[in-house]
DOVEXFI-452957 format. One record per residue: residue in three letters; x, y, z of N, C-alpha, C, O in turn. Coordinates in nm, 2 decimals. Last residue first. Layout:
<rs>
<r ala, <X, Y, Z>, <X, Y, Z>, <X, Y, Z>, <X, Y, Z>>
...
</rs>
This chain:
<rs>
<r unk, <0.32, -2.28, 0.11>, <0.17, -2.28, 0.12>, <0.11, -2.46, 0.07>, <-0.01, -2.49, 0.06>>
<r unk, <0.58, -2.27, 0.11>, <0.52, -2.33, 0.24>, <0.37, -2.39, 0.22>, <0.32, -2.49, 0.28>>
<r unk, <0.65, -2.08, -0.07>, <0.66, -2.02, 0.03>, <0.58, -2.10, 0.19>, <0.55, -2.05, 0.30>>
<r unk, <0.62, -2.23, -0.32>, <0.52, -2.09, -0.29>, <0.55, -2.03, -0.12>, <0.47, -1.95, -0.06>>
<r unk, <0.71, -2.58, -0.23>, <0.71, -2.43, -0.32>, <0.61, -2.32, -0.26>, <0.53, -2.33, -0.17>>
<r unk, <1.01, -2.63, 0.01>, <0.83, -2.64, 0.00>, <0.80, -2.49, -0.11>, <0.84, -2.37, -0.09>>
<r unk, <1.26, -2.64, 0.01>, <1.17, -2.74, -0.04>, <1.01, -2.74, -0.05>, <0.93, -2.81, -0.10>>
<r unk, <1.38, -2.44, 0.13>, <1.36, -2.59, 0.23>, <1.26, -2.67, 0.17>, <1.18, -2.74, 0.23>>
<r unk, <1.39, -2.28, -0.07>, <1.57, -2.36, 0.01>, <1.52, -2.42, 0.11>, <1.61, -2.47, 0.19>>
<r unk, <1.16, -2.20, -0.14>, <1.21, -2.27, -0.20>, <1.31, -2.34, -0.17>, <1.33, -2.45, -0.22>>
<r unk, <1.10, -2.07, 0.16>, <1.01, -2.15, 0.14>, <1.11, -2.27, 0.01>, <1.13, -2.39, 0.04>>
<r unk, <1.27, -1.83, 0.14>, <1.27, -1.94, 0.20>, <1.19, -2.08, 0.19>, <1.24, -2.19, 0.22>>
<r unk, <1.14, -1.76, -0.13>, <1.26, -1.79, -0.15>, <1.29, -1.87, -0.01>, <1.33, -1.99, -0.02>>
<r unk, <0.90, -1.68, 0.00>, <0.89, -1.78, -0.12>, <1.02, -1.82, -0.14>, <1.02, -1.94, -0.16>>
<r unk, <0.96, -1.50, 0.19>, <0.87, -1.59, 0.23>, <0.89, -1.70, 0.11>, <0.88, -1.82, 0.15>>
<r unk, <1.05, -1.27, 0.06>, <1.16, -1.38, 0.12>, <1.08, -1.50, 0.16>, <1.14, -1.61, 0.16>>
<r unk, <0.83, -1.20, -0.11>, <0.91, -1.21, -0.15>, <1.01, -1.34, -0.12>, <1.04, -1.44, -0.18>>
<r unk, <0.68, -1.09, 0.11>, <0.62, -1.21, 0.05>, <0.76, -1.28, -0.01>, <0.80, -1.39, 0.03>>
<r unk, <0.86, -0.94, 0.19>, <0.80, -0.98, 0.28>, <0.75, -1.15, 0.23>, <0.78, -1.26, 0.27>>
<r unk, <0.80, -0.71, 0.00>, <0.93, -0.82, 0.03>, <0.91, -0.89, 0.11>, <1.03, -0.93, 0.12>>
<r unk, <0.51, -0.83, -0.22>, <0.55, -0.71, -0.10>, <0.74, -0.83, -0.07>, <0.77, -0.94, -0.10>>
<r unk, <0.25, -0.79, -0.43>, <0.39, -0.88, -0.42>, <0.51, -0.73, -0.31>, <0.54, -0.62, -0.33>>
<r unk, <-0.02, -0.69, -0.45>, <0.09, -0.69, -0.48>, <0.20, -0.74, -0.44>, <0.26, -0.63, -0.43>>
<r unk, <-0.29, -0.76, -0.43>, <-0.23, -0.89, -0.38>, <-0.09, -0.82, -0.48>, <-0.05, -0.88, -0.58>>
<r unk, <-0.43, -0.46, -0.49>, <-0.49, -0.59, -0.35>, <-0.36, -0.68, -0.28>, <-0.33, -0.69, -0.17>>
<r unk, <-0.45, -0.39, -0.69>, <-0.26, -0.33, -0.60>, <-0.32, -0.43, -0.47>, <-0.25, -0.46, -0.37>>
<r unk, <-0.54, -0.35, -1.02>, <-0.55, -0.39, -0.85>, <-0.45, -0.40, -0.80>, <-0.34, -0.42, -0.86>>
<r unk, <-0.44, -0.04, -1.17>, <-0.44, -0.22, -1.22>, <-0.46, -0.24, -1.04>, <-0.40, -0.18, -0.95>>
<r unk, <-0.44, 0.21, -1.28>, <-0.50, 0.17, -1.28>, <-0.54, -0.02, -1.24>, <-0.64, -0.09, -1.27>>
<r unk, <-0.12, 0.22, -1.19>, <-0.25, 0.26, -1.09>, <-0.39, 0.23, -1.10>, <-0.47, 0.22, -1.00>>
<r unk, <-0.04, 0.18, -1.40>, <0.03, 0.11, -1.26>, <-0.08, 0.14, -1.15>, <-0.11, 0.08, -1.05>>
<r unk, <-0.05, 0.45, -1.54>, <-0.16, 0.30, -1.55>, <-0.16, 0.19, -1.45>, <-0.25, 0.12, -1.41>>
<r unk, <0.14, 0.61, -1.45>, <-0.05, 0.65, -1.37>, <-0.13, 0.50, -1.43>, <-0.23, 0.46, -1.39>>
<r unk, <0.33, 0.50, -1.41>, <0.30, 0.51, -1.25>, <0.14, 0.57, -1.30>, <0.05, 0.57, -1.23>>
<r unk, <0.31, 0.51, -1.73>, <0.33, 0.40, -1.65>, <0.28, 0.42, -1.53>, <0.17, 0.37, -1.51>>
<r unk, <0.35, 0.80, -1.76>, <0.23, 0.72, -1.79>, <0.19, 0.60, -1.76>, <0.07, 0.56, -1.75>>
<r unk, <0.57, 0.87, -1.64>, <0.51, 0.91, -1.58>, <0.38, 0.85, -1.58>, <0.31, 0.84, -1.49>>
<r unk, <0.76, 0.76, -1.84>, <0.77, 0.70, -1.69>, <0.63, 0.76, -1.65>, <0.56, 0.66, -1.64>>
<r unk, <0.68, 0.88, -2.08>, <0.61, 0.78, -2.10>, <0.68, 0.70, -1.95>, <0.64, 0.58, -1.94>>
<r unk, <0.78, 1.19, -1.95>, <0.61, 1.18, -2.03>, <0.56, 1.01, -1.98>, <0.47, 0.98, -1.90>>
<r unk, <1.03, 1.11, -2.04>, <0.99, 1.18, -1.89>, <0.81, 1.12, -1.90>, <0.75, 1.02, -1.85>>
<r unk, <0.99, 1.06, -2.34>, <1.07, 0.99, -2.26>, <1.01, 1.03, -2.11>, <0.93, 0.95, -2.08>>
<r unk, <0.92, 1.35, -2.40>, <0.84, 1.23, -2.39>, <0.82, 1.06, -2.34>, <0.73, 0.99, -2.32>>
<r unk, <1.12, 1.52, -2.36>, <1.05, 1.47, -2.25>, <0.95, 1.36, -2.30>, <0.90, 1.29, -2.21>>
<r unk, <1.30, 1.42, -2.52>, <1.36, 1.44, -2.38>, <1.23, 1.41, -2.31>, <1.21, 1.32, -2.23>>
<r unk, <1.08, 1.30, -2.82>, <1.21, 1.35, -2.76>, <1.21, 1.31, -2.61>, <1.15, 1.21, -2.57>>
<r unk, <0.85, 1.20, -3.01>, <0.97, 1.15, -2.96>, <1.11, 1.21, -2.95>, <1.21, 1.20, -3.02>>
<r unk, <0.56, 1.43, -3.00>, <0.66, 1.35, -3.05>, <0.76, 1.28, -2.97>, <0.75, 1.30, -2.85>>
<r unk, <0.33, 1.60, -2.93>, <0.50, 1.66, -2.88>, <0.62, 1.53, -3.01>, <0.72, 1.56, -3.07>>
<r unk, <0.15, 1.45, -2.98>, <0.17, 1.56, -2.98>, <0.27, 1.63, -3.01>, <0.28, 1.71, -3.11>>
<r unk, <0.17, 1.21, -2.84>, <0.11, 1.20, -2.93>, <0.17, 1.31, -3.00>, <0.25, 1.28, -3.09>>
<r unk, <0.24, 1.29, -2.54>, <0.38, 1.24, -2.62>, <0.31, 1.24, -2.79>, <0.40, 1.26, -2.88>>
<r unk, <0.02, 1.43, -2.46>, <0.16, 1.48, -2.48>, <0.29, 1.39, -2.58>, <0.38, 1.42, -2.65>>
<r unk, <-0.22, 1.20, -2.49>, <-0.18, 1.31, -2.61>, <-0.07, 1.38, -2.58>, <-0.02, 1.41, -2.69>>
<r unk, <-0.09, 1.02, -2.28>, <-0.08, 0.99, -2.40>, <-0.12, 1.14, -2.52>, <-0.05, 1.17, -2.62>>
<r unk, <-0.12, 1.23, -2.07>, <0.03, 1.21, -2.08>, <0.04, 1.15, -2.25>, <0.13, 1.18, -2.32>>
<r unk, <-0.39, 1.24, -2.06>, <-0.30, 1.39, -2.08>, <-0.15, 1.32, -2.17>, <-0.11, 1.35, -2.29>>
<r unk, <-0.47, 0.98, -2.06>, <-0.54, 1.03, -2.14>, <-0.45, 1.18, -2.15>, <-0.44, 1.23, -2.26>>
<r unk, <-0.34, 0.96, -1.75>, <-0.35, 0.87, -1.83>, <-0.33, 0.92, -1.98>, <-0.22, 0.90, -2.03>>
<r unk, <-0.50, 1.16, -1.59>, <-0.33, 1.18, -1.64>, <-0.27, 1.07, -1.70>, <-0.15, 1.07, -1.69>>
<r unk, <-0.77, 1.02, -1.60>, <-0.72, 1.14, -1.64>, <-0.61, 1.17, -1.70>, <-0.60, 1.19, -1.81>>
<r unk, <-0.71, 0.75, -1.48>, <-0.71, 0.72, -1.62>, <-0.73, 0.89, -1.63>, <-0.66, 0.91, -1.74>>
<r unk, <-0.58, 0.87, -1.23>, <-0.52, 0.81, -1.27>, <-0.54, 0.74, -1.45>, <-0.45, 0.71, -1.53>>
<r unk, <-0.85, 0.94, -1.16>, <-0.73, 1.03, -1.18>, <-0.64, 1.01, -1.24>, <-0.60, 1.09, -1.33>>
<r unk, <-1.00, 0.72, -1.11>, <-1.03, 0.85, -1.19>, <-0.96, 0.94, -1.23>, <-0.99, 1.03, -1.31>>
<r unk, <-0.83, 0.60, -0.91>, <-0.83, 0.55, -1.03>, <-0.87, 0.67, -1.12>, <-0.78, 0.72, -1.19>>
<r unk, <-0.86, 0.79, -0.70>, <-0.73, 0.81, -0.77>, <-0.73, 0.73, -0.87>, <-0.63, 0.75, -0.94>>
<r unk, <-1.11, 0.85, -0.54>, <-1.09, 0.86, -0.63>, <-1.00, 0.81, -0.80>, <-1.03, 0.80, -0.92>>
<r unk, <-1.01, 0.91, -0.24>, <-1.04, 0.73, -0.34>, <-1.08, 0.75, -0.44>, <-1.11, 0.64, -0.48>>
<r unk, <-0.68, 1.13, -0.36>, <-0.88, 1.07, -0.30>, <-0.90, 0.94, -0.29>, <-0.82, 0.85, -0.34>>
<r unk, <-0.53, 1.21, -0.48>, <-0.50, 1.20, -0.37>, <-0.65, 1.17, -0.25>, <-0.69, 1.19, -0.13>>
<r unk, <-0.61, 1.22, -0.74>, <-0.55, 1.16, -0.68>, <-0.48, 1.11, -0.56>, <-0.42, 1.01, -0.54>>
<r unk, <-0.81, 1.39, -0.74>, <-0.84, 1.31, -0.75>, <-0.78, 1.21, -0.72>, <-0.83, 1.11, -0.67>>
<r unk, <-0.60, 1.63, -0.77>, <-0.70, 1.63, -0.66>, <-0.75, 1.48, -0.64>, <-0.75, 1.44, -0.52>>
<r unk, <-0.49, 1.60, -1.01>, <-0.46, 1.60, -0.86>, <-0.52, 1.57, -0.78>, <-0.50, 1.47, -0.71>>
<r unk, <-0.73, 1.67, -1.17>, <-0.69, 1.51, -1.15>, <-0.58, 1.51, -1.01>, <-0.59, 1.42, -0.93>>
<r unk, <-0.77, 1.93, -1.10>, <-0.86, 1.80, -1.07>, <-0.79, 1.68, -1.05>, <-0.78, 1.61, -0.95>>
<r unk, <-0.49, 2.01, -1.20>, <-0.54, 2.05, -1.06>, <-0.65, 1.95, -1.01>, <-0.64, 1.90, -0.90>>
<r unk, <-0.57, 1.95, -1.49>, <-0.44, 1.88, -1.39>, <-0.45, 1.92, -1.27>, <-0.38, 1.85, -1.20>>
<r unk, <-0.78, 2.12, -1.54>, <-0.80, 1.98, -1.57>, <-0.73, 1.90, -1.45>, <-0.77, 1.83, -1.36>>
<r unk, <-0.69, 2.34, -1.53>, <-0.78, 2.32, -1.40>, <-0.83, 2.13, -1.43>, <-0.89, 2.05, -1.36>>
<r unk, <-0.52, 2.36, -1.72>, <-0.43, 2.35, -1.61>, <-0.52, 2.30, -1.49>, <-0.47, 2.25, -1.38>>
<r unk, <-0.63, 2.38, -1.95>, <-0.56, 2.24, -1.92>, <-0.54, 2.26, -1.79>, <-0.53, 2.15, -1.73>>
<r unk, <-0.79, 2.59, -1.94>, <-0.86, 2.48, -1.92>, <-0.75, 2.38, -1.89>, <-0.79, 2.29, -1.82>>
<r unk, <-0.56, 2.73, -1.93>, <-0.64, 2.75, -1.83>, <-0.75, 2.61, -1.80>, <-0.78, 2.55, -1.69>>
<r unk, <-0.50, 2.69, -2.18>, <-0.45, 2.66, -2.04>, <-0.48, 2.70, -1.93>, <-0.40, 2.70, -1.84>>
<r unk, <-0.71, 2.78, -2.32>, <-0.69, 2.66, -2.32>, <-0.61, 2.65, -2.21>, <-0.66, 2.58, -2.12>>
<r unk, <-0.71, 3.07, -2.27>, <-0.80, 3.01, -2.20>, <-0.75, 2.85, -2.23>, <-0.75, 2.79, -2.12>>
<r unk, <-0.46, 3.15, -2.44>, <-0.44, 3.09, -2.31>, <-0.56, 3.04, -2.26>, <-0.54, 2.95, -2.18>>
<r unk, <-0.51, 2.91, -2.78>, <-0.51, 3.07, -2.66>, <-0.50, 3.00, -2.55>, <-0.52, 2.88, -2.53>>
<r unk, <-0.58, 2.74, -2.94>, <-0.66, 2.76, -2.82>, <-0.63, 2.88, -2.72>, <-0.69, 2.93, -2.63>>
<r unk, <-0.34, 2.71, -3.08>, <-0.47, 2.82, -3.14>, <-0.58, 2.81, -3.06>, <-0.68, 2.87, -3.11>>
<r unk, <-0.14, 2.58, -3.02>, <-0.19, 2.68, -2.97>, <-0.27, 2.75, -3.02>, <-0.26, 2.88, -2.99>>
<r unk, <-0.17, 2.28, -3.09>, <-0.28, 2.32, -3.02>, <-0.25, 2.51, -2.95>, <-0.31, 2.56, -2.86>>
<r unk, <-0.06, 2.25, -3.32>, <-0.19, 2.23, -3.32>, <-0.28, 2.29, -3.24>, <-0.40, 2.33, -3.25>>
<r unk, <0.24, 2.32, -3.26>, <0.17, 2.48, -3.33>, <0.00, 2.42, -3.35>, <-0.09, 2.51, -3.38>>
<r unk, <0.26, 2.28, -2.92>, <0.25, 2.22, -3.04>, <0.18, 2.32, -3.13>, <0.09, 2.39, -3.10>>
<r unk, <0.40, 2.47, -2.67>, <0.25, 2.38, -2.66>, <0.30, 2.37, -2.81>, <0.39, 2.45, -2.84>>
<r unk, <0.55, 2.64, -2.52>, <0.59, 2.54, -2.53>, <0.52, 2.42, -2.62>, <0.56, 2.31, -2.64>>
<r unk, <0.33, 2.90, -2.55>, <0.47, 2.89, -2.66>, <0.54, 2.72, -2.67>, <0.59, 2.67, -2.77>>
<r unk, <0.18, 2.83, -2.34>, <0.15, 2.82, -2.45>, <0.22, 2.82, -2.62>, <0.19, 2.77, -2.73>>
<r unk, <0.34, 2.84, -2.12>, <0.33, 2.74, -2.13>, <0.24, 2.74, -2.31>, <0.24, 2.64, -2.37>>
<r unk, <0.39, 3.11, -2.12>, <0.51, 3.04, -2.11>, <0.46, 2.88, -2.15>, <0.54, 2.81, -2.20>>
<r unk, <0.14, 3.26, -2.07>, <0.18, 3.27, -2.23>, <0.33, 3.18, -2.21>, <0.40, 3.20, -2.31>>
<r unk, <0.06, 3.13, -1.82>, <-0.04, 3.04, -1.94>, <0.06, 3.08, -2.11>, <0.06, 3.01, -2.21>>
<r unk, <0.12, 3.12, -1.54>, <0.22, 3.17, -1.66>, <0.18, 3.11, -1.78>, <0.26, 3.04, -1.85>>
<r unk, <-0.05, 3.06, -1.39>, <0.04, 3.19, -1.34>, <0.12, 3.20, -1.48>, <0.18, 3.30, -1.50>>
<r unk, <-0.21, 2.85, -1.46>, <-0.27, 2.95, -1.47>, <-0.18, 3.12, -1.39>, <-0.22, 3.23, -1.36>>
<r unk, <0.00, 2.70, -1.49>, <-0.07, 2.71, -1.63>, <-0.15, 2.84, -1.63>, <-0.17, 2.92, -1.72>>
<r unk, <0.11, 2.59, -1.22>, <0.16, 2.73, -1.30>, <0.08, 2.75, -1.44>, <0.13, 2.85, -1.50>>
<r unk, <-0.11, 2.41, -1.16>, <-0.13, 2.58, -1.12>, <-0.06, 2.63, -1.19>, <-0.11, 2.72, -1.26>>
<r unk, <-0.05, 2.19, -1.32>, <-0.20, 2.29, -1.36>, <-0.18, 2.40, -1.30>, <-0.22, 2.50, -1.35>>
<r unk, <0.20, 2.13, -1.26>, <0.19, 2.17, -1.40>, <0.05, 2.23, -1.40>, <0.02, 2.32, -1.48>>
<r unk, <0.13, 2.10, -0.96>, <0.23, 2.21, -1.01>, <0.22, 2.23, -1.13>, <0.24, 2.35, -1.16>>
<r unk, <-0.03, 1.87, -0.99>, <-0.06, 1.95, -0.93>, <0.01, 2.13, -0.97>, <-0.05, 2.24, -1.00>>
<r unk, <0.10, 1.66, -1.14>, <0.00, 1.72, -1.20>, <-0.10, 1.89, -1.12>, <-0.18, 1.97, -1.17>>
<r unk, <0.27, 1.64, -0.97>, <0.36, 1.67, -1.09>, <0.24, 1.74, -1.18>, <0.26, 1.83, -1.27>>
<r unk, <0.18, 1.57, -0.72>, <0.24, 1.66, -0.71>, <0.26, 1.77, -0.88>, <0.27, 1.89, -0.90>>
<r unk, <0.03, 1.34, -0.79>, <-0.03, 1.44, -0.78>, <0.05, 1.58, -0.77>, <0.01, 1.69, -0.81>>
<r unk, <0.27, 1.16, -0.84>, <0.16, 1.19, -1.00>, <0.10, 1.36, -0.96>, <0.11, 1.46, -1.03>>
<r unk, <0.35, 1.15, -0.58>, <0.39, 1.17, -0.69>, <0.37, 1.26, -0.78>, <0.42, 1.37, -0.81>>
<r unk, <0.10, 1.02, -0.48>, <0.19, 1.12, -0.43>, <0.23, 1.18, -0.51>, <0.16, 1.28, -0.53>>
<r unk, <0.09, 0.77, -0.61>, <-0.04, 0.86, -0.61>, <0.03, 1.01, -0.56>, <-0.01, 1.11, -0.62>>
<r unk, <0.32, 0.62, -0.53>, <0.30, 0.68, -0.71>, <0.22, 0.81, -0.66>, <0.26, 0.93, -0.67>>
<r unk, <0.28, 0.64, -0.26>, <0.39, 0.68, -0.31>, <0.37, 0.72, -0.42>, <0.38, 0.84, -0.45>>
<r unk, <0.04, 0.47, -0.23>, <0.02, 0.58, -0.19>, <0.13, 0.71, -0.24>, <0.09, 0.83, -0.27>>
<r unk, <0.18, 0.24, -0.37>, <0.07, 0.29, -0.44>, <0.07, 0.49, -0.38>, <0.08, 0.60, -0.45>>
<r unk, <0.38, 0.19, -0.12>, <0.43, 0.20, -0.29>, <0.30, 0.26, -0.39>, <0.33, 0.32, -0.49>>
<r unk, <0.19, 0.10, 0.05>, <0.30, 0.24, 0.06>, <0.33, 0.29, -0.10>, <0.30, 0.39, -0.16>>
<r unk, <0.08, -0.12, 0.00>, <0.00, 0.00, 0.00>, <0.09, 0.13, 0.00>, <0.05, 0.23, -0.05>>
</rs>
């Protein structure tokens, strides 16, 4: 559960800071933006930015699947968009920890479990005894 709470952490941080500064510096982020989409003007970042402040938000809720396929759905049109550079690379770790989220975390494989199966294998009983 640490390791989940950890991504969700994370994500929200990264989605948190990219939607506020959107709305403190919308003509810095709009020059960075793809020549398709700046013809949204800054209200588009405005809209993007209160998008990434929700999904924040969301992430740090029980929500955080909902959040999680949000900055899902961002990260794949950034790299869509932007293409294959520096950050898309940055972009496609980040899309991982938010699909990694989408997937049940119930029976994740903890170290615990871990040594339990490797002891279990050096005295012969598989799965940790079970």
């Amino acid at each position: 559960m640490l390791a989940q709470l950890i991504v969700r952490g994370g994500l929200a941080v990264v989605f948190g800071y990219m939607g506020a500064d959107k709305f403190s510096r919308p003509a810095v982020w709009l020059i960075q933006m793809p020549s398709q989409l700046q013809g949204f003007g800054e209200q588009g970042m405005f809209v993007l930015g209160a998008l990434e402040v929700l999904i924040a938000l969301l992430l740090v809720t029980r929500f955080f699947r909902i959040g999680a396929l949000g900055a899902s759905a961002i990260l794949v049109g950034a790299i869509y968009t932007m293409g294959i550079n520096d950050i898309a690379a940055r972009d496609a770790g980040l899309l991982a920890a938010a699909l990694a989220l989408l997937l049940p975390w119930e029976h994740h494989l903890t170290s615990k479990k871990i040594m339990q199966n490797y002891v279990g294998l050096l005295k012969g009983k598989p799965h940790g005894g079970h």
